[in-house]
TORPA-9007 format. One record per atom (N, C-alpha, C): x, y, z. Coordinates in steps of 0.1 Angstrom, whole numbers, padded with zeros to 4 digits, always signed. Each point is the difference from the previous one (the first is absolute). Example, Ala and Ser with C-alpha at 12.3 -4.5 7.8 and 13.67 -1.06 7.14 Angstrom:
+0132-0057+0078 -0009+0012+0000 +0009+0012+0000 -0004+0011-0007 +0009+0011+0000 -0008+0011+0008 
END
This chain:
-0095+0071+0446 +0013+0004-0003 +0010-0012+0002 +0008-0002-0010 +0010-0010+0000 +0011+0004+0015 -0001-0009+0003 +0015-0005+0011 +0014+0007-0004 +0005+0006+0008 +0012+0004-0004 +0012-0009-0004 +0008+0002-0006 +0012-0009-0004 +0014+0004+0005 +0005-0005+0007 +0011+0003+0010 +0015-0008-0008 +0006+0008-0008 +0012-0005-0005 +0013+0004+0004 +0009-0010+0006 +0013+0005+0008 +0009-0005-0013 +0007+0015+0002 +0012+0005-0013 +0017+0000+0009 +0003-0009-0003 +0010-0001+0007 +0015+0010-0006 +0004+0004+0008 +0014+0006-0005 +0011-0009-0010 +0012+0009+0000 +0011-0006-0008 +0005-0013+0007 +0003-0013-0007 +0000-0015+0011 -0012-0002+0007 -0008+0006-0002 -0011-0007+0003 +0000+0003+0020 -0010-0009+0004 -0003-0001+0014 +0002-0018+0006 +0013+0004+0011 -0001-0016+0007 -0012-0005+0002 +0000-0011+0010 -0005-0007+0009 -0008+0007+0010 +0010+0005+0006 -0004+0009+0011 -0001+0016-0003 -0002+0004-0011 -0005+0015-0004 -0016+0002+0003 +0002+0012+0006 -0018+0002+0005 -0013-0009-0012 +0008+0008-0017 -0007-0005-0009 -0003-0016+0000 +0011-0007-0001 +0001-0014+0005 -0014-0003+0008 +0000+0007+0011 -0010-0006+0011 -0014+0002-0002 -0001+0012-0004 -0011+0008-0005 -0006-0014-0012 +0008-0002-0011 -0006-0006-0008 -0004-0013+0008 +0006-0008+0006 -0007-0012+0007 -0007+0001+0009 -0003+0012+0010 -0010+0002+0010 -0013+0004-0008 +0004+0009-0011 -0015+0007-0005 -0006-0006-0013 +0011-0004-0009 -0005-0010-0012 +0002+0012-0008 +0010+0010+0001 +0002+0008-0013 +0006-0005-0008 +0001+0001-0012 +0005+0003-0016 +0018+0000+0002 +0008-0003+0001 +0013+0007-0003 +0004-0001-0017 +0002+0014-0004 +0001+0002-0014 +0017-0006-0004 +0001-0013-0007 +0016-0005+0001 +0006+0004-0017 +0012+0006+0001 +0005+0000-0008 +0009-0009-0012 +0008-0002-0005 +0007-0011-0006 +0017+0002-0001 +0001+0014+0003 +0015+0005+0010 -0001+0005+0007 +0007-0004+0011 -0009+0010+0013 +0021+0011-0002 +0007-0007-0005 +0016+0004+0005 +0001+0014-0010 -0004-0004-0010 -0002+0013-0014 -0009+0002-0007 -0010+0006+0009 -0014+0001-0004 +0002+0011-0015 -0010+0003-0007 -0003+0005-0015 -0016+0007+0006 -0001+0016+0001 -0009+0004-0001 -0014-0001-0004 +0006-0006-0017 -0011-0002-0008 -0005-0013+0000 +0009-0012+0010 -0002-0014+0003 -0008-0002+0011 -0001+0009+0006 -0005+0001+0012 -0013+0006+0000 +0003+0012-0008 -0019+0003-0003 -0005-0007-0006 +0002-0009-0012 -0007-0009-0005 -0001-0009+0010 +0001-0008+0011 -0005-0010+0009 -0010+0009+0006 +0006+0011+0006 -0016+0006+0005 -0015-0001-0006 +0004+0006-0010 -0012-0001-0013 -0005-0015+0000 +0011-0009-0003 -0005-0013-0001 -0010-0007+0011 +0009+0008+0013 -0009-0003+0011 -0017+0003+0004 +0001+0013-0008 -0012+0010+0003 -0008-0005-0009 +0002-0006-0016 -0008-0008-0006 -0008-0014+0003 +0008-0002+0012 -0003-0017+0000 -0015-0001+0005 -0005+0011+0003 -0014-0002+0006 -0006+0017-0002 -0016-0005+0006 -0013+0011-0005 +0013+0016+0003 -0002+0009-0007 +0004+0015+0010 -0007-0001+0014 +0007+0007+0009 -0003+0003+0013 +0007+0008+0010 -0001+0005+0005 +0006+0013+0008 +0015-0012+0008 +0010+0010+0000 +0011-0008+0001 +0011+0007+0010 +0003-0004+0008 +0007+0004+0010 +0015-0004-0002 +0010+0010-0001 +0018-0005-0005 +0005+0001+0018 +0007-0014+0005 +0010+0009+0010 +0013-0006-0003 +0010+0011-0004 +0006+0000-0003 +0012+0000+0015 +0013-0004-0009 +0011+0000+0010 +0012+0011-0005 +0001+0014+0007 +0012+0005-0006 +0011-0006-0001 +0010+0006-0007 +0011-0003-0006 +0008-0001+0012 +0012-0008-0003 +0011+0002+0016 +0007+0017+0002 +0003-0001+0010 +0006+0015+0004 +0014+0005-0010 +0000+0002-0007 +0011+0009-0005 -0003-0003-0019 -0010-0009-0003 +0000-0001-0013 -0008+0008-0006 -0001+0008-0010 -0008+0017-0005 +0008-0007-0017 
END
């Protein structure tokens, strides 16, 4: 069985320095999935990098950890 794939999806602006994701990706050697606006992201801009992402290699079982949105944005 293939290796799991650990991809950190960062919120709206993205993730500092010091955001857990931040740390996570340099302690563990995960993936961060980067966008090309992080200020006015495009739904459909954004699922196409995923995709792009998920193509770049064999399929394999794939782990998202994502970052909710900030408190009051719906």
């Amino acid at each position: 069985m293939a290796q799991c794939r650990i991809l950190l999806l960062p919120g709206w602006l993205d993730s500092g320095p010091d955001h857990w994701q931040s740390r996570w990706q340099l302690r563990h050697g995960y993936r961060r999935v980067t966008q090309d606006d992080w200020l006015w992201p495009k739904r459909g801009d954004w699922m196409a990098r995923l995709e792009d992402v998920l193509l770049e290699s064999a399929p394999r079982p794939t782990t998202y950890v994502v970052r909710p949105p900030p408190r009051g944005y719906e």
